[in-house]
C-alpha positions as CSV (number, residue, x, y, z in Angstrom):
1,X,-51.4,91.4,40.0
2,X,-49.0,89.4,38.6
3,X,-48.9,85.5,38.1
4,X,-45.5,85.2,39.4
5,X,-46.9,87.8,42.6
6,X,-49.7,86.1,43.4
7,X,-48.0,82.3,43.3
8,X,-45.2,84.4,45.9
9,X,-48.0,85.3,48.0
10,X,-49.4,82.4,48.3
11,X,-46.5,80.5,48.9
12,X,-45.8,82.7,52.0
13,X,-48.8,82.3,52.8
14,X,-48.8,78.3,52.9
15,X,-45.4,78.9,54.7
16,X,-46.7,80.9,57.5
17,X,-50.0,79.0,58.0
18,X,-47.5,75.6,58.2
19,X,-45.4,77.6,60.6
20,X,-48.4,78.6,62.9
21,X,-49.5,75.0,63.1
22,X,-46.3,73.6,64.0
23,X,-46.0,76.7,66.9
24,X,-49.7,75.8,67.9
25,X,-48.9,71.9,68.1
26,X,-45.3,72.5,70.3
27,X,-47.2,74.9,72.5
28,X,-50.1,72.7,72.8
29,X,-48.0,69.7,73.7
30,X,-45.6,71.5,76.0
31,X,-48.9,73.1,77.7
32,X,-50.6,69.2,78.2
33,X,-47.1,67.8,79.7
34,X,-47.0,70.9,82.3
35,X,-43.7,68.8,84.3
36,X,-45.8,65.8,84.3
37,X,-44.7,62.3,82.7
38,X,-46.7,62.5,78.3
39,X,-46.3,59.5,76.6
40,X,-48.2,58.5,73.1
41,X,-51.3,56.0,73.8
42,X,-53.9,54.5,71.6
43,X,-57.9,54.5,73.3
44,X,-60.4,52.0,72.1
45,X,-63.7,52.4,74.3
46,X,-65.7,49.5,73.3
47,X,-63.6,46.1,72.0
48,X,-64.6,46.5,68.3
49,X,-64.0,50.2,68.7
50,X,-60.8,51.4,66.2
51,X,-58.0,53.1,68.4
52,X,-57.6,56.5,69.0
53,X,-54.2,58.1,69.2
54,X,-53.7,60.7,72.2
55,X,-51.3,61.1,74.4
56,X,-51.4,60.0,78.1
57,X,-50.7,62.1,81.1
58,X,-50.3,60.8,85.2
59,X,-51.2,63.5,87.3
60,X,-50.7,62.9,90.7
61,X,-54.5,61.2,91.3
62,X,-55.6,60.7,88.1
63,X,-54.6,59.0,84.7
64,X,-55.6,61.8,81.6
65,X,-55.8,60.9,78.4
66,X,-55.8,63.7,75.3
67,X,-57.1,63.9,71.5
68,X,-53.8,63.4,69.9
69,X,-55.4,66.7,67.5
70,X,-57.7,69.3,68.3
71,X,-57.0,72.7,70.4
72,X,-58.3,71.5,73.2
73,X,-56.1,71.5,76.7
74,X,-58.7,69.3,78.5
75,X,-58.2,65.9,78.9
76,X,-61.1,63.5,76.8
77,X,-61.1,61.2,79.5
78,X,-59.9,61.1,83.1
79,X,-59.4,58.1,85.9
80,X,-59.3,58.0,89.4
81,X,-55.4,56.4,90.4
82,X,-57.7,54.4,93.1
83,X,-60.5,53.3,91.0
84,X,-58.5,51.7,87.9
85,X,-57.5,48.6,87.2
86,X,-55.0,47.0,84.7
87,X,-54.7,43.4,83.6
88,X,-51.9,41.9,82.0
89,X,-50.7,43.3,78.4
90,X,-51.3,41.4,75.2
91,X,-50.1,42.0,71.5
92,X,-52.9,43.8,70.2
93,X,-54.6,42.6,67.3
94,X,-54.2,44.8,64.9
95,X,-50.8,47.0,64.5
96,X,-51.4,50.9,64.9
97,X,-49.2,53.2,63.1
98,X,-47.9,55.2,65.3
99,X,-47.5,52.5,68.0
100,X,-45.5,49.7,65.9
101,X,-44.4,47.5,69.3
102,X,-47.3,48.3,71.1
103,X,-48.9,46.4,73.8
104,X,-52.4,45.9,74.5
105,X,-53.8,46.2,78.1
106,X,-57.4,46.2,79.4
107,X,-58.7,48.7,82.0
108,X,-61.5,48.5,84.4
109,X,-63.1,51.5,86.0
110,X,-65.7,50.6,88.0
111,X,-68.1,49.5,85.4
112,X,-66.6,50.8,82.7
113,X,-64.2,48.7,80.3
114,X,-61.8,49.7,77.6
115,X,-58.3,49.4,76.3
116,X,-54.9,51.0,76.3
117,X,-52.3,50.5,73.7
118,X,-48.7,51.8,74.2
119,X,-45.0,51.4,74.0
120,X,-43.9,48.2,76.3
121,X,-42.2,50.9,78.4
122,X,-44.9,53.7,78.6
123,X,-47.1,50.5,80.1
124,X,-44.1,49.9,82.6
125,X,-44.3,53.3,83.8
126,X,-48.3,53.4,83.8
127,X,-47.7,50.3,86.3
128,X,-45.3,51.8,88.3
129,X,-47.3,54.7,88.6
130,X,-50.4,53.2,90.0
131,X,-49.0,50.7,92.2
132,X,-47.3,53.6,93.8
133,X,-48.7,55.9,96.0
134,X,-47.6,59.1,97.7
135,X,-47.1,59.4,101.1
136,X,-50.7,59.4,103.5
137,X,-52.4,58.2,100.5
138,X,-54.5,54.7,101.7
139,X,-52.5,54.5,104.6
140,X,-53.7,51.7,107.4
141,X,-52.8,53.4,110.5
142,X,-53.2,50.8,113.6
């Protein structure tokens, strides 16, 4: 074989494997969002903890947040609407890449503490989303 050949072949073949990535990552991502609001979101589990970009899903009971990479379609972590808590947002500390204008907000889940950080208006949305409720849910009936 050639030198000219093989470096052809192996040029289509870098093409095609870049191709196959990019299909795998739209399909992924259009699979994850499945008609519900995706929005990018940083993790940190423990306060010295570095971030971890994913991607953040409401569902209707439950908050789900993704690997921001891997092939997998199940969420890393999941929370209860009912069960979390937000407090206020905060400039984070440190600025994340992907997340320039980010805001910082601490969660409580039961026991559990850790932090979100996402675009000012992802956090409005995340807000709006658990202060709502649909209808029959936690309803007081006299």
């Amino acid at each position: 074989m050639s030198p000219l050949l093989s470096a052809e072949v192996l040029a289509g073949t870098l093409i095609l494997l870049a191709l196959a990535v990019l299909a795998f990552i739209f399909t992924r991502r259009r699979l994850l969002a499945s008609g519900s609001p995706l929005m990018l979101c940083a993790l940190r589990r423990r306060p010295q903890a570095p971030y971890r970009l994913g991607l953040l899903r409401f569902s209707g009971t439950c908050l789900e947040w993704f690997s921001l990479v891997g092939p997998s379609l199940r969420p890393g972590q999941a929370w209860d609407r009912v069960r979390l808590q937000l407090e206020a947002p905060s400039v984070p500390h440190t600025v994340l890449s992907g997340l320039p204008d980010a805001v910082e907000v601490a969660c409580h889940y039961g026991a559990d503490e850790f932090s979100l950080a996402l675009a000012p208006g992802s956090y409005t949305a995340m807000r709006s989303w658990l202060e709502s409720a649909p209808p029959g849910h936690n309803v007081n009936v006299a």
